[in-house]
Every structure is written in C-alpha cells, then in structure tokens.
N, C-alpha and C positions, 0 to 999 in steps of 0.2 A: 504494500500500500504506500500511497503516496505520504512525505509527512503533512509538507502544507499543502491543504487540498487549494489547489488552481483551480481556477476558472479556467474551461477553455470552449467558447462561445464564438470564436471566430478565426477565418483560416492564418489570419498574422499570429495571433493567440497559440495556434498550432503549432505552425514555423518556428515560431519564438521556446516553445516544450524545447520541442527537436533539434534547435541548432547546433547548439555543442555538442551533440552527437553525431553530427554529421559524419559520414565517411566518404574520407576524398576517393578510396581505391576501389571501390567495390560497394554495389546495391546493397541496399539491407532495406526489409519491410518492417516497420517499426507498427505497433497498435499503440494508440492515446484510451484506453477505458474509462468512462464518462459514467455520474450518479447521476441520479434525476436532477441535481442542480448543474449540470454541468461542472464537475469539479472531478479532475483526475483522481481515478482511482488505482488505475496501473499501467506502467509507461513501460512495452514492453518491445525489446527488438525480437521478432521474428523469424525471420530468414536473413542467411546471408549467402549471395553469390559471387557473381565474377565484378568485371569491371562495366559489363556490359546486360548482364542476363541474372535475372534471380528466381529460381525455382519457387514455386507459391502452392499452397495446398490448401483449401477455404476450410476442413476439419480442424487443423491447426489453429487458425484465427477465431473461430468461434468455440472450440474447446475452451479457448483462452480467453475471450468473453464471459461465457457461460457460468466459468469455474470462479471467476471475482465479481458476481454479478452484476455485469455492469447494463446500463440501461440505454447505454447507445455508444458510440465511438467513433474515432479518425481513424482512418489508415493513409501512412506516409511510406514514402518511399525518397531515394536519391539515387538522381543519376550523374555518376563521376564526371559524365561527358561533357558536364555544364549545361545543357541543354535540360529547359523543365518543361518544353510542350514534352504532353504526352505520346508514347508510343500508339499503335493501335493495338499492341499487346495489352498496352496500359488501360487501354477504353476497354477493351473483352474481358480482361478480368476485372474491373468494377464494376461493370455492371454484371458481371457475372455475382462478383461479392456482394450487391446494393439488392437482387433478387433474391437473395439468400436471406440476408439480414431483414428483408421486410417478412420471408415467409418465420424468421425465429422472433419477430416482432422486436428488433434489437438495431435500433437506425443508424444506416451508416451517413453520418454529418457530414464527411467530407473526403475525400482522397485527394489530399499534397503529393506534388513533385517537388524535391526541392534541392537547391545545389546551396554551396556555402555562404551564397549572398542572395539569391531572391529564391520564391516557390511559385508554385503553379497551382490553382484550387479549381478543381473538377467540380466543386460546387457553385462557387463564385462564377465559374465559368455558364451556370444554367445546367448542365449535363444531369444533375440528379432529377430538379423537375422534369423533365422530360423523359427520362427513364422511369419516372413515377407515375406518370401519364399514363405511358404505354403499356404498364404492368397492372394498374386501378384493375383491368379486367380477369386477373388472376386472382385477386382477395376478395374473400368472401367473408 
C-alpha cells in the first residue's frame, strides 16, 4: 500500500506517480491502483521487456487489481524511443484491457505513454469515450 494516499485524478497527476521510475532502456507496464477517492493504493511495475516490445498478459493486471481491491486504475507504459504516440499495438491492447475492465466493472481511467519528459493520455486523447460507445451494447 501506498503510504500517502495521492490523489491521482488526472493524466499529468499520472505522469507525475510515474516519473522517476521511468526506464530509459526498456518498456515496462506499470499499474496506478485507484480507491473510490481516487487515491493510490498500489503502484505496481508489471512487465518488463526489451527496448522496443513488452510482453502483456490482461490475467496479470487484473489478478493485481483484484487482489488490492482496487476500484479502478491507470495503466502506463514507456517507450525508450522517445516517441509517446501510440503504437497500434498500443491501441489493440487497450482496448482490449478497457473491454475487460468494464466487463470486471473495474475502470480503466486512462493508458499513459510516456518518455522522460512528456506523456501521451489515451484518454485525454477521447479514445476511451469512444471505445465506451461502441461496447454500451455488450452491458447489460
């Protein structure tokens, strides 16, 4: 658990968790665990790959969810390349992640790219609304 529970309500809020962890050499998918107030509950790195590619498994992230009960969360990643538009790998597995987490009813707030000085928000960018759209007719 975190000690001082942060607020983190918005994707600079995000960025700003994750900075100093950043890794210049190699992806790593980090999870932000969020309480109903928005206040980290556990800040956890997930995977780590190469300089270019990082292996992802969605039981993993929501095992890890699940098990801190958290009530929604970020997922962040970095790309060493400096580049923070997203891949379209990047787009396939969020929303792959964003259809998951709505069917375990556990929201996913946002997916950051982000390199050692700026980030990229999937959210900010509109990308979730519109994945929320398209999915309304799978919840019942």
């Amino acid at each position: 658990m975190e000690k001082n529970m942060t607020e983190v309500s918005s994707s600079l809020q995000a960025f700003e968790c994750l900075r100093a962890q950043i890794n210049p050499y190699a992806e790593e998918l980090w999870l932000i665990a969020l309480n109903s107030q928005m206040e980290v509950i556990k800040k956890d790195m997930v995977f780590r790959g190469t300089a270019d590619h990082c292996l992802i498994h969605p039981r993993d992230i929501f095992r890890i969810l699940i098990l801190c009960n958290a009530s929604s969360f970020i997922m962040a990643h970095n790309h060493p390349s400096d580049q923070v538009l997203p891949s379209e790998q990047d787009l396939v597995l969020t929303r792959k992640i964003h259809q998951l987490a709505t069917l375990f009813q556990i929201p996913l707030n946002d997916h950051i790219i982000m390199t050692t000085s700026q980030y990229y928000s999937m959210a900010d960018q509109g990308y979730f609304k519109k994945w929320k759209k398209s999915s309304d007719k799978y919840l019942y």
